[in-house]
C-alpha positions in Angstrom: 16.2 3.7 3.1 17.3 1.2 5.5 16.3 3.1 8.6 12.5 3.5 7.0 12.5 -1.0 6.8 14.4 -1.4 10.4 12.2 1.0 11.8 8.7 1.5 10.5 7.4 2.9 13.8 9.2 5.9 12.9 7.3 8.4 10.7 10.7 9.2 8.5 9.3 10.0 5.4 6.7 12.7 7.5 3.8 11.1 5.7 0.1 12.6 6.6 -2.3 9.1 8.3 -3.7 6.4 6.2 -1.5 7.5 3.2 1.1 5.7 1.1 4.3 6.0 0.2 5.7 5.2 -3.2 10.0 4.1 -2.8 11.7 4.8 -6.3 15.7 3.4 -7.2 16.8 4.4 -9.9 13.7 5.6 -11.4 12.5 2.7 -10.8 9.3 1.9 -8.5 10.5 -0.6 -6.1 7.6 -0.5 -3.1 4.9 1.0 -1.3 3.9 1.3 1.8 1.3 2.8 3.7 1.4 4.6 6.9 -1.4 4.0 9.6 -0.7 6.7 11.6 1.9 4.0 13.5 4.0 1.7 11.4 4.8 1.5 8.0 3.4 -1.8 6.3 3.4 -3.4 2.9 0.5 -2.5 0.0 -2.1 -5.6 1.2 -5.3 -6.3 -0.3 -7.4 -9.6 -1.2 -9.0 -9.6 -4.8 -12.8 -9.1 -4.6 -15.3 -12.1 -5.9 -18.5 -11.2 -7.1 -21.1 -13.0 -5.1 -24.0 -12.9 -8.3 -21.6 -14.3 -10.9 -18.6 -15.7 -9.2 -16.2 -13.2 -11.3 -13.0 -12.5 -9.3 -12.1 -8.9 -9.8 -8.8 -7.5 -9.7 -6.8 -4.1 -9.8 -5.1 -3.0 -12.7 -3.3 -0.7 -11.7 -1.2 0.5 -8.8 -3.7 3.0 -8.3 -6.5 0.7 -8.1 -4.5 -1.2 -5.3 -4.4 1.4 -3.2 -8.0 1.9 -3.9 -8.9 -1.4 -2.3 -6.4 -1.7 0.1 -8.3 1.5 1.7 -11.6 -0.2 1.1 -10.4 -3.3 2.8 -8.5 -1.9 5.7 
């Protein structure tokens, strides 16, 4: 686990381009990262505002994060 943060150059986990990777503890979801085809980086996405109605719209899930991360990047 440590190499995959002090390295994220390195493909470790063998993941496919422009696809995440979910890090579980315990059970427990504790990141995700997606892989470029490069590095790993962090989940990272801006919330979307509706232009018409000035509604900000967020994910609800971590699904939907991932979602717009791929639209936005």
């Amino acid at each position: 686990m440590a190499q995959l943060y002090q390295c994220p150059t390195m493909n470790i986990l063998k993941c496919p381009t422009n696809s995440f990777a979910e890090i579980f503890a315990s059970d427990e979801l504790k990141d995700v990262l997606f892989w470029d085809g490069h590095e790993y980086k962090p989940l990272n996405y801006k919330d979307i505002k509706n232009v018409y109605t000035g509604e900000v719209i967020k994910p609800r899930n971590l699904e939907q994060k991932m979602a717009i991360h791929l639209l936005q990047n």
